[in-house]
N, C-alpha and C positions, 0 to 999 in steps of 0.2 A: 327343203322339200321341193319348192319348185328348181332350185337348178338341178334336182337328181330327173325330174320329168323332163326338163327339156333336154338334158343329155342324149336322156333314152330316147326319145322324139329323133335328136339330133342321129341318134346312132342308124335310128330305124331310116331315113332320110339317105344316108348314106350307102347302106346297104341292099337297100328294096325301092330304092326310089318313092315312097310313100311317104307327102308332103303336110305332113298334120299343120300347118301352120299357126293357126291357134295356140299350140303349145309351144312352139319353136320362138315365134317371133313375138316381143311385146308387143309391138303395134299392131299387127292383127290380132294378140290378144283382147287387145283395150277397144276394141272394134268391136271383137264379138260377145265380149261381158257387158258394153255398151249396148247390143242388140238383144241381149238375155234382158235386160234390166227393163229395156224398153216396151218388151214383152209381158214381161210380169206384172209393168205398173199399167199397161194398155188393159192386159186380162181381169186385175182389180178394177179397176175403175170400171169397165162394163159390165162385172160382173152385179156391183151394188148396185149401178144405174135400172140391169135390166130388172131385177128382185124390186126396186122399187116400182119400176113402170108395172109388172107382175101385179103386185100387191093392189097397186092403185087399178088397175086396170078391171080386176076380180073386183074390186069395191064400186066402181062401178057398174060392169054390169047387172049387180044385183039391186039397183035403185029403180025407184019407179018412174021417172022419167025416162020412154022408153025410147026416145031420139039417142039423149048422149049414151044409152046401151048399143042401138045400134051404130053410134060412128064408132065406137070402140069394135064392134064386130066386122065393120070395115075396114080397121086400123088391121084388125087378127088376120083376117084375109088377105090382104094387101102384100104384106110381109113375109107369111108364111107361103104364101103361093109364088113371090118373083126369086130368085138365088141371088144371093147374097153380095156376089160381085158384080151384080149388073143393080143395086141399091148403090155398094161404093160408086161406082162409076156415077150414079146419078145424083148423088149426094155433092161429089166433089166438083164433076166437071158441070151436073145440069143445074146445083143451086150455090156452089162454088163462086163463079161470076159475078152473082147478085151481091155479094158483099165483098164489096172491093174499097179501095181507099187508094188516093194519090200521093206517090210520094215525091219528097224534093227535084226530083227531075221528070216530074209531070207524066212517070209511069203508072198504073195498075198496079196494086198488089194487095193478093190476098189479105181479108180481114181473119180469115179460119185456115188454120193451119193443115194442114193433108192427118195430122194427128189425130185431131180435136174433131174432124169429119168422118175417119173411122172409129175414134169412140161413138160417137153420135149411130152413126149406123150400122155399128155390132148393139150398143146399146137396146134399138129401137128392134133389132132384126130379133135378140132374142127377148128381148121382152114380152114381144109377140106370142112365144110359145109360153113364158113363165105366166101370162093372164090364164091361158087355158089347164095351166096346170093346178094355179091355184083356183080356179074358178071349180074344177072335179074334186080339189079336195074339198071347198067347201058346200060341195054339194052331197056329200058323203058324209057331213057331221048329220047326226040327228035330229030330227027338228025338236025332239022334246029335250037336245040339247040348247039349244036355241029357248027355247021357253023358259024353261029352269034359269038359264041366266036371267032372262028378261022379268021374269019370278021374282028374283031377287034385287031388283030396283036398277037392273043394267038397262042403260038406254037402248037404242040400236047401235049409235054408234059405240056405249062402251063395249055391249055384246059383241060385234065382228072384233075393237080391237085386243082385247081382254080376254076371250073364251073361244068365238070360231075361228081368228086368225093363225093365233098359236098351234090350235088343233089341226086347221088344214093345213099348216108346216109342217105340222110331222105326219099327216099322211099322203102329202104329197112330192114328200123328200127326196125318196129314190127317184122319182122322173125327172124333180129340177136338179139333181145332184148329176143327173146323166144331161141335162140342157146346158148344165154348166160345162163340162166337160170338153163340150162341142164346142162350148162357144172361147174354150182359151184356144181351142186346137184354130179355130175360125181368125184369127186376129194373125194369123198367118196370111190370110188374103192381105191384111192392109201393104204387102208387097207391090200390089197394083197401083196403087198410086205414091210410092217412096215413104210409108212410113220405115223408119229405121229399125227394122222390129231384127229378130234373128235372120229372118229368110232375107233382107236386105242388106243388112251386113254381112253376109255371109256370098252375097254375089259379088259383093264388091271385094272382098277376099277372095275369093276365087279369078275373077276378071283380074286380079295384078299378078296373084300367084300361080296360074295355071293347075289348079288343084280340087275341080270339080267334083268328083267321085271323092276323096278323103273329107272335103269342109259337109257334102252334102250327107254322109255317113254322122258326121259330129251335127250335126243339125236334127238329123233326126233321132239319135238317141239322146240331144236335150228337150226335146220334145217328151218323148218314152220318160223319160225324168222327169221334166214340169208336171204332165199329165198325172204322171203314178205317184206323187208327190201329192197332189192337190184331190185324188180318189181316195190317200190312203185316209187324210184328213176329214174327206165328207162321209168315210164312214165311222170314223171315231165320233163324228158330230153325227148321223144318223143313229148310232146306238145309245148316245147320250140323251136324245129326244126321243128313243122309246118310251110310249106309256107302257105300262103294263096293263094287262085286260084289257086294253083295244084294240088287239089286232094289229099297232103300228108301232 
């Protein structure tokens, strides 16, 4: 199967001058299935990070201690009011520096990888929005849903994790299902400072092959795939966490 694709690749090449390369040559294959992979495990990894900071973030602000409520609400602030690539940029190049380490020939070099600092700051950027989404859905449970637990010998904390967590999940699914979304398509920024994601591999394919317009067409309908891939799934998972009789 694959030497009948590369033929036809080959043929088209020959014919129309249209240089898919990806398809034609192993080595830029293994470049840009190397950039899909890099992709997909950056998109996972932010995505549980930011659902945790979310989660935590909601549990928070509902404490009474109303300081760490508000530096939580100046975390939400902070994040959702600056764009996204001027965080990477400040992430990598302004706190980048600060962890450094010497190596055998008494150079500088990073302790945090250009990787590991846009996980960090897609993490932080949407997690930003997952507190406010979970923070509406749990504002939307009932309170004499909230009682009835606590009724029944739930602490506080069993009640948020046992009864309003689960609930504000599923009623606030379809907006972090759309945050999610956003944020695998976002992990295309980490181009800006060389993570090896698709859009970087995919330069550096093009810079040898001369084939801008063909790799950057394949680039973006893996993207149109990743994406419609990862929606079709959140809504198999949004219909499985409908309740019935609630409206969600």
């Amino acid at each position: 199967m694959t030497e009948i694709i590369k033929e036809w690749f080959d043929r088209l090449y020959a014919d129309t001058g249209l240089n898919f390369s990806v398809f034609r040559d192993a080595f830029d294959a293994q470049r840009f299935l190397e950039g899909v992979l890099t992709t997909l495990e950056m998109s996972a990894i932010c995505l549980a990070l930011s659902l945790a900071i979310g989660v935590l973030g909601a549990a928070v602000q509902g404490v009474r201690f109303r300081p760490l409520a508000w530096l939580v609400d100046a975390y939400i602030q902070f994040f959702r009011n600056t764009p996204s690539v001027i965080q990477l940029y400040f992430f990598f190049f302004g706190l980048g520096p600060l962890f450094t380490s010497t190596n055998e020939f008494g150079q500088a070099v990073p302790l945090v990888s250009s990787y590991t600092w846009a996980v960090i700051c897609f993490s932080i950027y949407a997690g930003a929005f997952n507190v406010e989404i979970f923070r509406s859905g749990i504002e939307a449970i009932s309170p004499a849903t909230v009682d009835a637990a606590q009724a029944l010998g739930y602490t506080r904390l069993g009640t948020y994790v046992h009864v309003v967590l689960p609930l504000a999940l599923r009623i606030s699914f379809p907006a972090l299902s759309n945050n999610m979304v956003n944020l695998v398509k976002l992990t295309s920024v980490a181009y800006a400072i060389a993570v090896p994601d698709i859009l970087y591999a995919s330069s550096q394919i093009w810079s040898d092959s001369l084939n801008v317009a063909e790799i950057m067409n394949v680039v973006l309908f893996s993207y149109v795939l990743i994406v419609s891939v990862f929606v079709w799934g959140a809504g198999l998972l949004e219909r499985r966490l409908r309740v019935p009789g609630m409206g969600v």
